[in-house]
C-alpha positions in Angstrom: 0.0 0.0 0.0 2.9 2.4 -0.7 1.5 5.6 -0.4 -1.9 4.0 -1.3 0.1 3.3 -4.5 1.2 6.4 -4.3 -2.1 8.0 -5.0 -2.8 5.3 -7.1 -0.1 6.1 -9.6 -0.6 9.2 -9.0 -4.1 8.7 -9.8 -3.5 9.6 -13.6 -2.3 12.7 -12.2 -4.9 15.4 -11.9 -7.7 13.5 -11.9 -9.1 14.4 -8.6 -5.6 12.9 -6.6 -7.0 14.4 -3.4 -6.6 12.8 0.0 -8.4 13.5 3.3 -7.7 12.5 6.5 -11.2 10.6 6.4 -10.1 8.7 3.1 -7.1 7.9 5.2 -9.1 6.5 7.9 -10.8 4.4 6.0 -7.6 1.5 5.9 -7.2 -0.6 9.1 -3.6 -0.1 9.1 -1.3 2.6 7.2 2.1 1.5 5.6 4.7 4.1 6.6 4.7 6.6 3.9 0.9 6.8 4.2 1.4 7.1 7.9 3.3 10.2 7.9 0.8 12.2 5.4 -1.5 11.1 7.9 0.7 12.8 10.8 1.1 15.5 8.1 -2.7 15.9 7.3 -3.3 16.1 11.1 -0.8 18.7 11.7 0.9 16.5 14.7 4.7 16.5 15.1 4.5 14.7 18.0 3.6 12.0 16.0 5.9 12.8 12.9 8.2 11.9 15.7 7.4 9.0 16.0 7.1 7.7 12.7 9.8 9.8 11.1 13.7 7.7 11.4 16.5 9.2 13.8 19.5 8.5 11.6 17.6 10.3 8.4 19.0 13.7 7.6 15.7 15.0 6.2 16.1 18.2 4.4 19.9 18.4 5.4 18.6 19.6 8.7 18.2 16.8 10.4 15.1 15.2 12.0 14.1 17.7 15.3 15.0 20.6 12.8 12.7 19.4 10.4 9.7 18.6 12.4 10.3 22.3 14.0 10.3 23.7 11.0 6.7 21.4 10.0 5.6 22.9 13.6 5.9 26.2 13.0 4.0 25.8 9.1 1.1 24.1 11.2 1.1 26.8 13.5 1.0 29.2 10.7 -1.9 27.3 9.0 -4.2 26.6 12.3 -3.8 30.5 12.9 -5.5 30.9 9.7 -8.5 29.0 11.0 -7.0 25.2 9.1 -8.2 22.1 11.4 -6.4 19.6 8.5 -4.6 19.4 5.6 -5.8 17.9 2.1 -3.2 15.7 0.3 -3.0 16.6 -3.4 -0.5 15.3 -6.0 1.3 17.6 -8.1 4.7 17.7 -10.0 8.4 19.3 -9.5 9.1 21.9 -12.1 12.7 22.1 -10.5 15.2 19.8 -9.1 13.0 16.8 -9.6 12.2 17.0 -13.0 8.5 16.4 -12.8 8.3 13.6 -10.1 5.4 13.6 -8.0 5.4 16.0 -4.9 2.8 15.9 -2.0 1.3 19.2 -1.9 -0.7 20.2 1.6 -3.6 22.5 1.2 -5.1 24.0 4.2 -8.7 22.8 4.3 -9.7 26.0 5.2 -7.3 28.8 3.9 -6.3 27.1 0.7 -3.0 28.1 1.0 -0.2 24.9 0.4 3.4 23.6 0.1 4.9 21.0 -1.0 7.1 18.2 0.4 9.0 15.5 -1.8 9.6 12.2 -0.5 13.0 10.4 -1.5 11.8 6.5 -1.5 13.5 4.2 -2.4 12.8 -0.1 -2.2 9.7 1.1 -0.7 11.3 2.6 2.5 11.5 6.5 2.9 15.3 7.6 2.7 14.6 11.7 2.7 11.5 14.3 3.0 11.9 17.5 1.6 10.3 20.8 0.8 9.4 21.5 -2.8 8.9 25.3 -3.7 8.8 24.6 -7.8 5.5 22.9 -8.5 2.0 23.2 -9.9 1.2 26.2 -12.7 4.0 27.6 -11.7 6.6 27.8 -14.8 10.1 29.0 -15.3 9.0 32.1 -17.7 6.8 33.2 -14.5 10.3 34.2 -12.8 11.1 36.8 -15.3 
């Protein structure tokens, strides 16, 4: 169930790829990847904790650094009245040459961003943001 097939390949991307927490809910048991969108979704480091590795460098910051820096976008996005996050599939214009990102939208606000997630064999070896995706195109920068 890797990433519920990863959105189910990423569910012929576009094609209505969100994710709630309540379609999330609906599996008796999460494999990993799924379970940290979930923690994600939820906007719960304590959890992330958890279910993120010790001995991962994720983002080049290192594990506490990253889920502080998760923290403080929750914080940001329940201040602007968000109870959850909505997973939606979307692509790298940038350093991952159009491989799938999870974006986060605020389920109130709207507002998102973007993590990719470094798998490989299955297991999740990095988690990173993404700030080149969606309609967002190189000319836009000029």
């Amino acid at each position: 169930m890797l990433g519920i097939d990863i959105c189910l390949k990423y569910n012929k991307m576009k094609q209505n790829s969100f994710l709630s927490i309540r379609n999330l809910q609906q599996y008796e048991e999460l494999d990993k990847i799924n379970s940290i969108w979930y923690a994600i979704m939820k906007m719960e480091p304590a959890l992330l904790n958890l279910l993120l590795e010790d001995d991962i460098d994720y983002e080049d910051i290192g594990k506490q650094e990253f889920i502080e820096k998760l923290r403080y976008r929750f914080n940001n996005y329940k201040t602007m009245g968000d109870s959850e996050l909505i997973l939606d599939l979307d692509y790298c214009k940038g350093c991952n040459c159009n491989r799938p990102v999870a974006k986060f939208i605020g389920n109130n606000s709207g507002k998102h961003f973007a993590l990719y997630f470094d798998i490989e064999n299955e297991e999740v070896i990095d988690i990173y943001h993404c700030n080149w995706y969606g309609d967002f195109d190189f000319l836009d920068i000029f």
